[in-house]
C-alpha positions in Angstrom: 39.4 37.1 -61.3 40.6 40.2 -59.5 43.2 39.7 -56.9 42.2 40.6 -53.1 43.2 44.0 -52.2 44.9 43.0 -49.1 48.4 41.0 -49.3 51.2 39.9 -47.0 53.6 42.9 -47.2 57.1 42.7 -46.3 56.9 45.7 -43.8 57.8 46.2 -39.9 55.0 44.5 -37.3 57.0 46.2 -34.7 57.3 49.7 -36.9 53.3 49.8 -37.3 52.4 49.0 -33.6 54.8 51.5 -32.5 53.7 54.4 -34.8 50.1 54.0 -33.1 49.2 57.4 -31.5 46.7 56.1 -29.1 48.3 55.0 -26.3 45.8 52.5 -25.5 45.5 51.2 -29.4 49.2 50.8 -28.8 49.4 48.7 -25.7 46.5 46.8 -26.5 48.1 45.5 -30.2 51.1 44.2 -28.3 49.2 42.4 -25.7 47.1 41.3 -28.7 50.3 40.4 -30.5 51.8 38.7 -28.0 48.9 36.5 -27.9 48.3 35.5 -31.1 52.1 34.8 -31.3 51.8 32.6 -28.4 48.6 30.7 -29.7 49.8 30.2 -33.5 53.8 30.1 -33.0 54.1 32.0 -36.0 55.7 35.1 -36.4 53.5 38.3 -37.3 53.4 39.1 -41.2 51.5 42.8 -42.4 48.8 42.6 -44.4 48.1 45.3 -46.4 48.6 48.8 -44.3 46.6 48.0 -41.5 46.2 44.5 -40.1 48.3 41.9 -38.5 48.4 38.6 -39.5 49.5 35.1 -38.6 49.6 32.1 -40.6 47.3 31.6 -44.5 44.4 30.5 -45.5 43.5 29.7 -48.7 39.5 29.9 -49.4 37.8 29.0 -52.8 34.1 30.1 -53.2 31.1 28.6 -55.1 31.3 31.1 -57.5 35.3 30.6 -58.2 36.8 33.4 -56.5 39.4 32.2 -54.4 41.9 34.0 -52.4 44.5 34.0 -49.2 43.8 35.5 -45.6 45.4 35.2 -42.8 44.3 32.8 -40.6 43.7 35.1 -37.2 44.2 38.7 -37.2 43.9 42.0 -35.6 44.1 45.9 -36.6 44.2 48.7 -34.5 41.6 51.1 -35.8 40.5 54.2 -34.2 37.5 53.6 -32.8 38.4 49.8 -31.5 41.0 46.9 -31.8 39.5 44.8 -34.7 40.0 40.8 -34.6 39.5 38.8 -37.5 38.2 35.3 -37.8 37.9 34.8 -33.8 34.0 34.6 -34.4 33.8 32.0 -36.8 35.2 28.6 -34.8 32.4 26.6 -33.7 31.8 27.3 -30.0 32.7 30.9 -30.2 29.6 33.0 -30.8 28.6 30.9 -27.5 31.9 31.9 -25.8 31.9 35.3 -27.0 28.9 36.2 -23.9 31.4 35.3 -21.7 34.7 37.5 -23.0 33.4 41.4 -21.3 32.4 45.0 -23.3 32.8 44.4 -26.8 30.8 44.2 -30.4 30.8 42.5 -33.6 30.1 43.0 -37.1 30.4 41.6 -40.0 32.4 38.5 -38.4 34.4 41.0 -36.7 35.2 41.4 -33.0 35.7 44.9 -32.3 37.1 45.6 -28.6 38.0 49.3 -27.2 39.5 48.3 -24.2 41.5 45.2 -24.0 42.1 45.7 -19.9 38.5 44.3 -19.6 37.9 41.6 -21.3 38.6 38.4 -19.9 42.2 37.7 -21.2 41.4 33.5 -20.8 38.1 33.7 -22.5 39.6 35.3 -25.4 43.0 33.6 -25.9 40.5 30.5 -26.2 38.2 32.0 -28.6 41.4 33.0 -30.6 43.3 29.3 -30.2 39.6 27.7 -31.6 40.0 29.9 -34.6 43.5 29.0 -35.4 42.7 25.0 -35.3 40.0 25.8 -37.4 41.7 27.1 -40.7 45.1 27.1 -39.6 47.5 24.0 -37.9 46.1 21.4 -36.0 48.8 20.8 -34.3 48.8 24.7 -32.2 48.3 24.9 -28.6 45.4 23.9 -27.6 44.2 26.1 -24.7 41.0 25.3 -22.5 38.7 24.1 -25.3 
């Protein structure tokens, strides 16, 4: 089997986010990184070029392939800040009505302005998704 494309890397968090141009983009990835370091108490790993990670998951399909992502994540694209696996805890898609301007896609949550959304809403949706692959034992926040 072919290996996924995107692995840990042993580069700079704090480098990446502060090589973003958009100022926005910029302030929004720390406030996003703060949070998910909060949430998971692990420390931020790069995966790949582009998104932040915390903690690893290891998934094995029916058909064999297998692989490791990271638990929750975010990356900082041009168009939007891009979260990973915040949509797939049970409760969320329900919870996500509630979080302000945003879209999805793809079990992506794609927001372009973090200053409003609702920061409680979405630290929950993110703490859900941690339990859910990631450790039990994290902070469990309003759920």
């Amino acid at each position: 089997m072919q290996a996924n494309k995107t692995q840990p890397l042993d580069a700079s968090v704090d480098e990446f986010i502060d090589a973003i141009e958009n100022d926005r983009r910029r302030t929004d990835s720390r406030a996003i990184l703060a949070m998910m370091s909060s949430i998971t108490g692990l420390q931020p790993v790069m995966w790949g070029t582009s998104i932040v990670g915390f903690g690893s998951h290891h998934y094995v399909y029916a058909s064999g392939r297998e692989g490791d992502t990271p638990v929750v994540a975010f990356s900082p694209r041009k168009s939007a800040l891009v979260l990973y696996s915040v949509l797939s805890a049970p409760g969320n898609n329900e919870l996500v009505a509630q979080l302000g301007p945003h879209t999805t896609g793809k079990g992506c949550l794609y927001i372009r302005d973090l200053s409003v959304t609702d920061a409680g809403v979405l630290t929950r949706m993110i703490d859900r998704a941690f339990r859910a692959k990631g450790d039990p034992g994290a902070r469990v926040d309003g759920s």
